[in-house]
C-alpha positions as CSV (number, residue, x, y, z in Angstrom):
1,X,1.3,-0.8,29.3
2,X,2.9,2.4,28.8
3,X,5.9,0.8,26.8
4,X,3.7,-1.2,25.1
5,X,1.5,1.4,23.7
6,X,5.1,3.3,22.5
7,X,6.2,0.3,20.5
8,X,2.6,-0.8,19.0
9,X,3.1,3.6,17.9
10,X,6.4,3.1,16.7
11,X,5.5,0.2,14.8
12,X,2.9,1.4,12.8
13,X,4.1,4.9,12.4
14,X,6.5,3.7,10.6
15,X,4.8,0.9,8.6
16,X,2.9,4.3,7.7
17,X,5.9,6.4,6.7
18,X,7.0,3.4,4.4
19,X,3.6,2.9,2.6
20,X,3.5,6.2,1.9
21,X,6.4,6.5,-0.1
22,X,5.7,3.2,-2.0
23,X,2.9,2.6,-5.3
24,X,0.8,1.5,-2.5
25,X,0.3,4.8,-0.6
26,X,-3.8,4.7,-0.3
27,X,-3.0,1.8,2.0
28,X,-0.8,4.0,4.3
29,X,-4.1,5.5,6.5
30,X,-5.1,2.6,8.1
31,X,-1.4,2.7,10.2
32,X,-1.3,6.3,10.4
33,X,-4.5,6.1,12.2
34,X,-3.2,3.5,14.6
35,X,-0.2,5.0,15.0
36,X,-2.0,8.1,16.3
37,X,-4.1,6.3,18.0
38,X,-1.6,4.3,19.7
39,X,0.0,7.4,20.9
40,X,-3.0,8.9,22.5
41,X,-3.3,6.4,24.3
42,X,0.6,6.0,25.1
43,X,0.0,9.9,26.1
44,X,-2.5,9.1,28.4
45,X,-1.2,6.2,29.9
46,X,1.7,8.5,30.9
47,X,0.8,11.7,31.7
48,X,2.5,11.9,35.4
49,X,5.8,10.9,33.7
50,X,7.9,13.5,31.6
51,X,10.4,10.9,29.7
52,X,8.1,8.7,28.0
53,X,7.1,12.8,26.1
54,X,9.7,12.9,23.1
55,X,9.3,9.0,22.2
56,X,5.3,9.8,21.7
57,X,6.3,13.7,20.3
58,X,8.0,11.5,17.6
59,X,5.2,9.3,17.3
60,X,2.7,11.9,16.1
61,X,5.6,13.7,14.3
62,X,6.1,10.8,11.5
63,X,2.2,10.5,11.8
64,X,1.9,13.5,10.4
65,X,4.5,13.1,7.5
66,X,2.5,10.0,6.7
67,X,-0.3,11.7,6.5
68,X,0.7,14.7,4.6
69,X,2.5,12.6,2.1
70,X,-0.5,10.2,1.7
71,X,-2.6,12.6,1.4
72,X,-0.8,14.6,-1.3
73,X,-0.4,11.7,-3.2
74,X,-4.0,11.1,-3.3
75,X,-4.6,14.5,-4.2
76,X,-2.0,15.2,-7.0
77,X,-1.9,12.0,-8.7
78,X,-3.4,10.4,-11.7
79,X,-3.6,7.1,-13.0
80,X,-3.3,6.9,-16.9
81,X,-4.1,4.2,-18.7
82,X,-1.6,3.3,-22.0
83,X,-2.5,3.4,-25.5
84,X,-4.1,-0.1,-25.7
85,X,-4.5,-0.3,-29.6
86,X,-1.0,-1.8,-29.4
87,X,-1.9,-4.6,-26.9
88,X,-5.3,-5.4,-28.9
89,X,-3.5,-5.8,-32.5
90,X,-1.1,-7.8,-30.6
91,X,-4.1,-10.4,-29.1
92,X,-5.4,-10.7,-32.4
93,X,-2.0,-11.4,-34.0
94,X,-1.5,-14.4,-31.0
95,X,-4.8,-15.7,-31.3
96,X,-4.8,-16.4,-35.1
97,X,-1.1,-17.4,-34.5
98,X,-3.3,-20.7,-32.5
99,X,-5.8,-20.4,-35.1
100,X,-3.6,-21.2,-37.7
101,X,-1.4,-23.9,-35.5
102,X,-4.2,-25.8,-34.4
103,X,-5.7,-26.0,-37.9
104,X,-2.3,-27.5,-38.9
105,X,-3.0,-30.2,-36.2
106,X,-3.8,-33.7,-37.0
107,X,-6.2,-35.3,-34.3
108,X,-6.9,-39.0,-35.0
109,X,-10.1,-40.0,-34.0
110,X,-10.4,-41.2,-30.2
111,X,-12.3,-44.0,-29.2
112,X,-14.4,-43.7,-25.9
């Protein structure tokens, strides 16, 4: 159970470290919570045994750059949106672009 706990820990502190370095970094909690989580438990589990220590010191150690990196992220960033006049004079050039080709169209009658 004990080496279970340390690879479930492993796992997802590291799935955390890599989420929060990507665009998708708000995502990056829900391992870092496992992760510590897992390595409670991992630390519980084997208390009466001093080598299964550094693997779960490591654990919460890349926990904790997860976090701090998540959360500074969260913190110091800002989403801006573009200048969207651009975009909009673009639609309106496309859509009477269609305008114009579909009046050019000739549709014979169809009988149902």
């Amino acid at each position: 159970m004990k080496k279970l706990f340390l690879i479930f820990g492993f796992i997802t502190a590291i799935l955390a470290l890599i989420l929060a370095v990507t665009p998708l970094f708000n995502i990056a909690f829900i391992p870092a919570i496992a992760a510590l989580v897992f390595g409670l438990l991992a630390l519980f589990t084997s208390k009466d045994k001093q080598h299964f220590k550094k693997p779960i010191q490591l654990i919460f150690l890349m926990t904790i750059i997860a976090l701090a990196l998540t959360t500074y992220k969260a913190v110091f960033s800002t989403s801006e949106v573009g200048n969207t006049d651009k975009m909009e004079e673009k639609e309106e050039q496309l859509e009477e672009e269609s305008i114009e080709e579909l009046d050019g169209l000739e549709i014979d009658d169809i009988d149902m």
